[in-house]
Steps between C-alpha positions, in 0.01 A plus 500: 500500500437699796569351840264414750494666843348211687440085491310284265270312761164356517404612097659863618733727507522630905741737712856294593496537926798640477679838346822343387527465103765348289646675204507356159841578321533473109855293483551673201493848612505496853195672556214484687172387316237405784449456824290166669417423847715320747333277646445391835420173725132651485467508170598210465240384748217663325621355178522137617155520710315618144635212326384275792162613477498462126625152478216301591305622199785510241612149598114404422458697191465253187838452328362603184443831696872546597577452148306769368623700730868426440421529104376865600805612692717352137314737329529801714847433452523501180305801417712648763823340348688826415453675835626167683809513255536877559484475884760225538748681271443825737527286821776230405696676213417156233542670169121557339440221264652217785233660699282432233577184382588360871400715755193529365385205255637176719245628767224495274611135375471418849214643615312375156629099582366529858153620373527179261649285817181594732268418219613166384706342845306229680503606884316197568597075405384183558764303689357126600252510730598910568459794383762737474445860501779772439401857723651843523719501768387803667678828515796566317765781590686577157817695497665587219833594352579799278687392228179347307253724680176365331610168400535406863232665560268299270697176548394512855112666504384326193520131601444590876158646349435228297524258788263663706755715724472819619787747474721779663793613311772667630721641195841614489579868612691548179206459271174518658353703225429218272325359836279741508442467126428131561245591794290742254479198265380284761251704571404614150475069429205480761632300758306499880625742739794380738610223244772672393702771732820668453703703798747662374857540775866380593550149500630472870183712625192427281677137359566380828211546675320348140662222524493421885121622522300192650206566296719403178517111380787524225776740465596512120858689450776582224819642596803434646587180671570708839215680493332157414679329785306768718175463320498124582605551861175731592250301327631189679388582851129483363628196272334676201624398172724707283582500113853691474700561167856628580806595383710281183840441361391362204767307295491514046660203410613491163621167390781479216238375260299803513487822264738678726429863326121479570512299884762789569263828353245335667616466827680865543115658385352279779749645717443842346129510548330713747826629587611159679228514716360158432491235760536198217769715287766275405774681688736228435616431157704111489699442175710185448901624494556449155199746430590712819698801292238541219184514720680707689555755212137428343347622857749811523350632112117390639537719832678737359141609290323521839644839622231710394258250509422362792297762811658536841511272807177574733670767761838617605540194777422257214810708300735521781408068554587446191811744445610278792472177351661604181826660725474166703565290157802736381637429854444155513714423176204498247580697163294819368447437159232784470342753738635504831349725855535858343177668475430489145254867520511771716173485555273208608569134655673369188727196485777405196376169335773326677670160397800302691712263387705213651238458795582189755207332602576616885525879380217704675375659208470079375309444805284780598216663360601889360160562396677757183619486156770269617649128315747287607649273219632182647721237322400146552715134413220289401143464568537383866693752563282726385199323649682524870567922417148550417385316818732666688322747660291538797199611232248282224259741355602489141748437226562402131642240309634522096556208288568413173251204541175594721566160683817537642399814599146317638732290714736728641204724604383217666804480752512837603317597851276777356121604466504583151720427177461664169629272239693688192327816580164394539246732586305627825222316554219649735327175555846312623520479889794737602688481823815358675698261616724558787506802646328647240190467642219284618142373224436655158367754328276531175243266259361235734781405786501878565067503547572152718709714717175691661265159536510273799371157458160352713379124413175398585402090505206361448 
C-alpha cells in the first residue's frame, strides 16, 4: 500500500504539525519502502480531543450498533486480507504465507469474536437490591508493538470499541503501514468520526505524550517490561488505569512421560516462528537428564531446517541485540549446537536459527528475553526441579507443558507462575484471556476478560 502523508483523526486523514517523517525499511532488503509522519505532542492533542468529543455518543450508541460496526471492520479485513499479508511481509520481513495465516487471519478472528462479544455480553445485571451496570471507561491511548503489527492492533481497538471506548493509537515506527491499512478499514466499516484515531511517531515523542495526556483514562501497552515500567509511571500521576503485556521467558517443560520427538519439534518451531520475535515463545526448552542428550540432538536436526525459512529480525538494532545475546551465551559457558552471531546473508537483518546447549538456569540468555530465533535447552532432576527452573525467572507470560498423560501435565501446569499454559501442544485460542504474571505485565487481553478491561463498574440501589 501506499503510505499516508498525514494522521487518521476525526473520520480523516489531515496534515501531521510537523515536517519530520520516519522511514520504513524492508528488513529483508534494507530498503526504503515509505515514509509516515512523526508525530508530535500536537498531534497527539488533536487526536485525543476528537476522541473526547466523540465519546459521549459512542458510549451511548446501542450495543447491537457497536457490533455491526465491529462485524464491518472483520469484513473489510478480510476482503482486504492479501494486502494486510503483503504489507507486513514488506514492513517486518514474516515470510508471505505467516503473514497470511498469522499476520493477517488471527486479526480477523479477533476482530470477528469482539463483534460477537458486543452483541451478546450483558453490560447491565441485577445484583440484590442493585443494579449493576458495566461502562466504557473513557478514552483509551493504545500503543502497539511491531512484531504482530495488526494483531495488537485489533487485540486492543476491537474490544475497546466494543465497550464503548474511544481510541487513539499510536503504532510502532517499524510498521506503521499496516496502521494505516487498519485506519482505511475503520473508516470503510462506518464508524462515527473521532471514534477511532491513529498518529503515527516515535514512541518517546508521540507515545509519551499519549500516554501522559490528561484527557486519556486508560493507557493500553505491549512491549518491553522497561518501556512498560515507564508507561505505568506517567499514567500514575493522573492515577489512570493501564493494561500492559510485557516481555516473557517462557519455560517448555517436557516431562519423561511425554513423546519427546514431537514436545521437542514442537518447541524449536515455536521458537522458530516469526523469527523469535514472539513475546510467549518458549525460549527455554527443560528436558529431564536422562533425556537431556537426545532432545538435544532432535532440536539441532529441527533448527537446522529453519535457515532459509524463517524472515529477518525487525531492524539492524534488533540484529545487533540479538547477535549480543547469542555472543553473551558462548561466553557465559552455554554450548552452540547450531547457528551462532555470524550474519547468516549479506544482505538484510537475518539471524541463524540458533540453539544452546548445557544452559544453567542463572545463564543470561536463561534469564533474559532475546526477542530472536534463540533456545536454551536446560536439563532438569525431577519435576521440582524443573518446576523451580521454570519459575525462575523474573517473567510469567507463557509456557508449555508435555505429558504422556494430559493430567500430570494438567497438574504441573498448575504450579507454574504463568498467564497461559498450552497442554501437549494445544492450540491458540482467541477467546482465552492472555496476559502475565510477574513482570510480564499487568490485566488480559482477548474473548471477554480482554473487553472487561475497557468497562468500569457503576451500581445503582433502589
Amino acid at each position: 500500500m501506499k503510505a499516508h502523508d498525514g494522521m487518521y483523526i476525526d473520520g480523516a486523514w489531515r496534515p501531521a504539525e510537523g515536517r519530520d517523517t520516519i522511514d520504513v525499511v524492508n528488513p529483508a532488503d534494507e530498503q526504503v519502502i515509505g515514509q509516515v509522519p512523526a508525530g508530535t505532542a500536537l498531534d497527539v492533542d488533536t487526536a485525543v480531543r476528537a476522541a473526547r468529543a466523540a465519546f459521549p455518543g459512542w458510549a451511548a450508541a446501542p450495543p447491537a450498533e457497536r457490533a455491526a460496526r465491529l462485524a464491518a471492520l472483520r469484513d473489510v479485513l478480510v476482503a482486504r486480507k492479501d494486502e494486510i499479508a503483503e504489507t507486513v511481509t514488506a514492513e517486518l520481513g514474516a515470510p508471505l504465507k505467516f503473514s497470511q495465516n498469522v499476520h493477517a487471519g488471527a486479526p480477523i478472528a479477533v476482530a470477528g469474536s469482539y463483534a460477537e462479544l458486543a452483541a451478546t455480553y450483558s453490560f447491565e445485571e441485577k445484583v440484590g437490591n442493585s443494579t449493576v451496570r458495566q461502562e466504557p471507561v473513557g478514552v483509551v491511548a493504545a500503543i502497539t508493538p511491531w512484531n504482530y503489527p495488526l494483531h495488537q492492533i485489533v487485540a486492543k481497538v476491537a474490544p475497546a470499541l466494543a465497550a464503548g471506548c474511544t481510541v487513539v493509537l499510536k503504532p510502532a515506527e517499524d510498521t506503521p503501514l499496516v496502521a494505516q491499512l487498519f485506519a482505511e478499514a475503520v473508516h470503510e466499516a462506518g464508524f462515527p468520526a473521532g471514534v477511532f484515531n491513529l498518529v503515527t511517531g516515535l514512541g518517546p515523542v508521540a507515545g509519551q505524550a499519549l500516554a501522559e495526556h490528561p484527557d486519556t483514562d486508560l493507557v493500553s501497552f505491549t512491549g518491553s517490561t522497561a518501556v512498560g515500567r515507564r508507561i505505568g509511571a506517567l499514567a500514575s500521576g493522573a492515577l489512570k488505569r493501564v493494561a500492559l503485556e510485557l516481555g516473557g521467558k517462557s519455560a517448555n517443560v517436557i516431562l519423561p512421560s511425554a513423546d519427546l520427538a514431537k514436545a521437542v519439534n514442537v518447541g524449536v518451531a515455536n521458537v522458530m516462528s516469526n523469527s523469535g520475535q514472539t513475546c510467549s515463545a518458549w525460549t527455554r526448552m527443560l528436558v529431564h537428564r536422562d533425556q537431556y542428550d537426545e532432545a538435544v540432538e532432535l532440536a539441532a536436526q529441527a533448527a537446522a531446517k529453519y535457515g532459509d525459512r524463517i524472515g529477518p529480525v525487525v531492524n539492524a538494532k534488533q540484529r545487533e541485540r540479538v547477535r549480543g545475546y547469542i555472543e553473551k551465551g558462548v561466553a557465559e559457558g552455554a554450548r552452540l549446537v547450531v547457528g551462532g552471531p555470524e550474519a547468516p546473508r549479506e544482505r538484510g537483518y537475518y539471524v541463524s536459527p540458533t540453539v544452546f546447549a548445557d544452559v544453567t538456569p542463572d545463564m543470561t540468555i536463561a534469564q533474559e528475553e532475546i526477542f530472536g530465533p534463540v533456545l536454551s535447552i536446560l536439563r532438569y532432576a525431577d519435576e521440582d526441579d524443573a518446576l523451580r527452573i521454570a519459575n525462575g525467572t523474573v517473567y510469567g507470560l507463557a509456557g508449555a507443558v508435555w505429558a504422556g498423560d494430559e493430567a500430570e501435565a494438567v497438574a504441573f501446569a498448575l504450579r507454574m507462575d504463568t498467564g497461559q499454559v498450552d497442554i501437549n501442544g494445544g492450540r491458540f485460542n482467541p477467546l482465552a484471556p492472555f496476559g502475565g504474571y510477574k513482570q510480564s505485565g499487568v490485566g488480559r487481553e482477548l474473548g471477554v476478560h480482554g473487553l472487561t478491561e475497557f468497562l468500569q463498574t457503576k451500581s445503582l440501589q433502589f
